[in-house]
Structure formats: C-alpha cells, structure tokens
C-alpha positions in Angstrom: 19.0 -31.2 39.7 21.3 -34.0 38.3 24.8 -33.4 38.1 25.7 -34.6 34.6 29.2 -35.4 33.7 31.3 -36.1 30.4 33.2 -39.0 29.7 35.5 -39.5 26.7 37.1 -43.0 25.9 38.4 -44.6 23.1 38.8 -48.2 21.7 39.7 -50.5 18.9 37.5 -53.4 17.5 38.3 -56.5 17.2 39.4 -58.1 13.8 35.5 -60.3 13.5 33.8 -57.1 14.7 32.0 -54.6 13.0 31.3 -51.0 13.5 27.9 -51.2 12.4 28.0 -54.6 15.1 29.9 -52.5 18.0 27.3 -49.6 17.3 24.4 -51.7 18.2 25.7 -53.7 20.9 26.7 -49.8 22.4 23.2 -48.4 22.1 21.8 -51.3 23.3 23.8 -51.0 26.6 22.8 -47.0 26.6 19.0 -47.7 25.8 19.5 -50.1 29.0 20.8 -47.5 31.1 18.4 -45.0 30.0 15.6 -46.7 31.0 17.4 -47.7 34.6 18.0 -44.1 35.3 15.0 -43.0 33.5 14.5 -40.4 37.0 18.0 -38.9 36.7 18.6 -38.5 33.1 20.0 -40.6 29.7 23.2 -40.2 27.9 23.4 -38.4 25.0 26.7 -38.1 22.9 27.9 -38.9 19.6 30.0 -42.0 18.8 32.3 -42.1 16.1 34.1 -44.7 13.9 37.2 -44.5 12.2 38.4 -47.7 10.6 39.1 -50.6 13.1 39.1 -47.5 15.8 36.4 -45.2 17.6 36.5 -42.9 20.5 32.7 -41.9 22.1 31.9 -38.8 23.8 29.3 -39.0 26.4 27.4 -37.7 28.6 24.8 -38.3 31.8 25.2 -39.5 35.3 27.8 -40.5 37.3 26.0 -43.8 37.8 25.7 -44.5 34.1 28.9 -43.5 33.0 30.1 -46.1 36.0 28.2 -48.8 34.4 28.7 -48.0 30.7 32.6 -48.3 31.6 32.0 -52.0 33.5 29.8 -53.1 30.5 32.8 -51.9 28.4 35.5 -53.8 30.3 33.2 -57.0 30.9 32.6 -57.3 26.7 36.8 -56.9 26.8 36.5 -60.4 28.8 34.4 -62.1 26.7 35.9 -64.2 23.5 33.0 -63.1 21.4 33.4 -59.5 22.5 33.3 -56.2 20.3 36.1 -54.2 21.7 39.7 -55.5 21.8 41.1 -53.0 23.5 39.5 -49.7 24.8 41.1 -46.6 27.3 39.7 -43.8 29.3 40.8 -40.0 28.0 39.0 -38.0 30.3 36.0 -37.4 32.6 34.9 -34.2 33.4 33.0 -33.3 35.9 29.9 -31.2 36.8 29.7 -29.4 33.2 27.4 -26.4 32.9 25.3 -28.0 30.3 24.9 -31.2 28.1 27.0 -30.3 24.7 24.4 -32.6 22.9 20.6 -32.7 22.6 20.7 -36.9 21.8 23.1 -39.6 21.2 24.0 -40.8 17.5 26.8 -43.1 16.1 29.0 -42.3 12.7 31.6 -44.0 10.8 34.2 -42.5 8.5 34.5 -43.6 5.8 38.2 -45.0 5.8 40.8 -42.6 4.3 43.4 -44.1 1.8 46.3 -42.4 3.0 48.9 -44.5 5.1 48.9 -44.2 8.8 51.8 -41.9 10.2 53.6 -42.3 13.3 52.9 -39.4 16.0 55.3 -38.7 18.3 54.3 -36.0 20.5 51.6 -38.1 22.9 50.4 -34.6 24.5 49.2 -32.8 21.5 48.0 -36.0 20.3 45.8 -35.6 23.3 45.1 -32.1 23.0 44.0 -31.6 19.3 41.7 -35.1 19.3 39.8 -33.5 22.7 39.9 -29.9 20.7 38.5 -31.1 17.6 35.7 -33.1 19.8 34.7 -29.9 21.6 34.4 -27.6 18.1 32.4 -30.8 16.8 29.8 -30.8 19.7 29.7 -27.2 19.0 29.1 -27.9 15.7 26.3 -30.3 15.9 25.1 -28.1 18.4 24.0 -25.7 16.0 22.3 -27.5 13.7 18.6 -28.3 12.8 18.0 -31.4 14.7 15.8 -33.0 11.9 18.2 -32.7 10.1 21.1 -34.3 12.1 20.8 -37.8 11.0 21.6 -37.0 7.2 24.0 -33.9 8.1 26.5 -36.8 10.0 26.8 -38.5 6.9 28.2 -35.5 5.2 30.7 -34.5 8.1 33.9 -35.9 6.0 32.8 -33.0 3.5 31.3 -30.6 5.6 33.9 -30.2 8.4 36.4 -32.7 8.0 38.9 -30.4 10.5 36.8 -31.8 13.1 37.2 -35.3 12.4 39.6 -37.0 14.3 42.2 -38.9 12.1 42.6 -43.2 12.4 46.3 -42.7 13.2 45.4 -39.9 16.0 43.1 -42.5 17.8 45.5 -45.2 17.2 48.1 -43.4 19.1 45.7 -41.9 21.9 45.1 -45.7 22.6 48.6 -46.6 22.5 49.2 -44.3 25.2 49.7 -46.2 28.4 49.1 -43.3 31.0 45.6 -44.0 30.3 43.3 -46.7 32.5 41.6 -49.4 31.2 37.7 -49.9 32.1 38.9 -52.3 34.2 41.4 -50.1 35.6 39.3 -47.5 36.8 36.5 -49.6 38.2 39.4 -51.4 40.5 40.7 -48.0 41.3 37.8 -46.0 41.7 34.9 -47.8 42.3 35.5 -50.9 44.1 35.7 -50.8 47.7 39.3 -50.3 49.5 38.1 -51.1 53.0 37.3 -54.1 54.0 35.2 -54.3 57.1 36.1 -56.4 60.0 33.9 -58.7 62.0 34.7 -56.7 64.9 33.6 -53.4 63.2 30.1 -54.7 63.5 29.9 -56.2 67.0 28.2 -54.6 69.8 29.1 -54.3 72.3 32.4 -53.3 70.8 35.2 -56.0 72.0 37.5 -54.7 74.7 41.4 -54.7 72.5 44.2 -55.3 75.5 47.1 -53.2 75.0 50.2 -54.0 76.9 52.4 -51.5 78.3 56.2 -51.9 78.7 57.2 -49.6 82.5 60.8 -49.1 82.6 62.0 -48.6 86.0 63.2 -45.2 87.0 
C-alpha cells in the first residue's frame, strides 16, 4: 500500500493570468502526473479561486506532490508563467485516508466588500486550514454526480467554509512559509556531494601526520 500524503499551498496569479487559464495549465500538470504514477496512485483534491488568489488542497504521493511543487516553482521562472507568487502551508504526512474521491477546481465569485488587514498571522493560519478540513468533509458527503453543480453553489450553500481573498492574501504574505523553490533546495536536492575518492577502489591510503612531543 501507497503511503498518500496531503499538501496544502497557496498562490497569487499574475495580473495577464486567468483563473480559468491557471486551472487548466494545473490539471494539465496533475493529468501528467497521474498517468506517470498511474501504479501508485493520482491526486485528487479540490482547487479553489478567490479573486487574483487560490490555495489547492491535495493529495497523492510523495513523488507527485515533489513534482507538482517543482512544476510550480519552474512556471514562477518563466515570463509567461501563471503564478506570480505561490507558498507552502503544510504537508502532512501518512493520512489515514484520502479526504477526497477526485480532484475539481472552483472560483468564487469575487465578493464586493473591501479587503481588511489581518493581524494575527497564526489564526490566519489556523481558521483557513480549519475551514479546508470541514470543506473536505463537506464534499465528502455528498452525491458524487452531483459534485460538479453542487461547487457552483458553495458561496450559498456553505459559505463558512470558504476561505475569504483577504485570508489567503495574508497566508501568502506570511514569510515563515517556503517557496516551491525553497523547499525543493532544502528538501530535495542533494546536500552531499560525492568525492572522486569516495568511488575509488582500492580506497586511497590518506597520510596523517603525528606531532610526538618529547617526554
């Protein structure tokens, strides 16, 4: 059995982008990597647009959640990219059981009220990965045929659960949080380089030199 793990990460667009543009360009990078690791499992999730912002919530492999960040930070490097900036919230490891049957994408519609300053960073945090838990569950529970046109009616349905443009604006903002390219340089790049002598054989003989002080 595949350990499946959760990642959590969220971005901004940037100003030529679209979400519907961003969307595709995402599941196009997830149908790739579900057909790579077609033997160990997809990702299924739920992506979620709010304005100019989005944070994804996903779920599958180690391996594809490595790669889904390094196509994520090499789009950041390109000047016809989709994300202009994007940050890591959490991965969590090893979870009992996938939260979601499939992966789908939604935007929210834009709300007209004026974007508020948050102060407290940690309960920023805490109520955006709260309200994405009790949304899973949510989903979780309904008829799957009916998914698709249920995600169009979230804003009315449940709109406690949907995270607010202002509370992803200031997860982002947030620099305790790695980049994509952050966390492949500090996790998944090699720190060791190996030496020419590490791979000779016979193994060289190193000549140490000892200091004797006279009695």
């Amino acid at each position: 059995k595949v350990a499946v793990h959760q990642l959590v990460y969220v971005g901004k667009l940037r100003e030529e982008s679209t979400s519907q543009k961003a969307a595709d360009h995402i599941h196009k990078t997830i149908k790739m990597l579900h057909e790579k690791y077609l033997e160990i499992g997809g990702g299924t999730g739920l992506l979620l647009f709010q304005g100019s912002y989005f944070v994804h919530q996903i779920e599958s492999s180690r391996q594809f959640l490595d790669d889904l960040m390094q196509e994520s930070s090499s789009d950041m490097d390109l000047p016809d990219g989709y994300f202009k900036e994007v940050k890591i919230i959490i991965i969590s490891h090893n979870i009992p059981r996938r939260l979601f049957s499939q992966w789908n994408w939604i935007v929210i519609r834009k709300s007209t009220s004026c974007l508020q300053r948050v102060d407290d960073d940690t309960s920023t945090v805490n109520e955006l990965l709260q309200q994405l838990l009790k949304l899973a569950a949510y989903l979780e529970n309904l008829p799957k045929l009916d998914l698709c046109s249920i995600l169009e009616e979230l804003t009315e349905r449940v709109p406690q659960l949907i995270p607010k443009e202002e509370t992803l604006q200031s997860v982002l903002q947030q620099a305790i949080f790695l980049t994509p390219k952050d966390f492949i340089s500090r996790f998944l790049l090699p720190r060791n380089k190996t030496l020419e002598s590490d791979i000779t054989w016979p193994a060289p003989i190193r000549l140490i030199m000892y200091i004797l002080k006279d009695n």
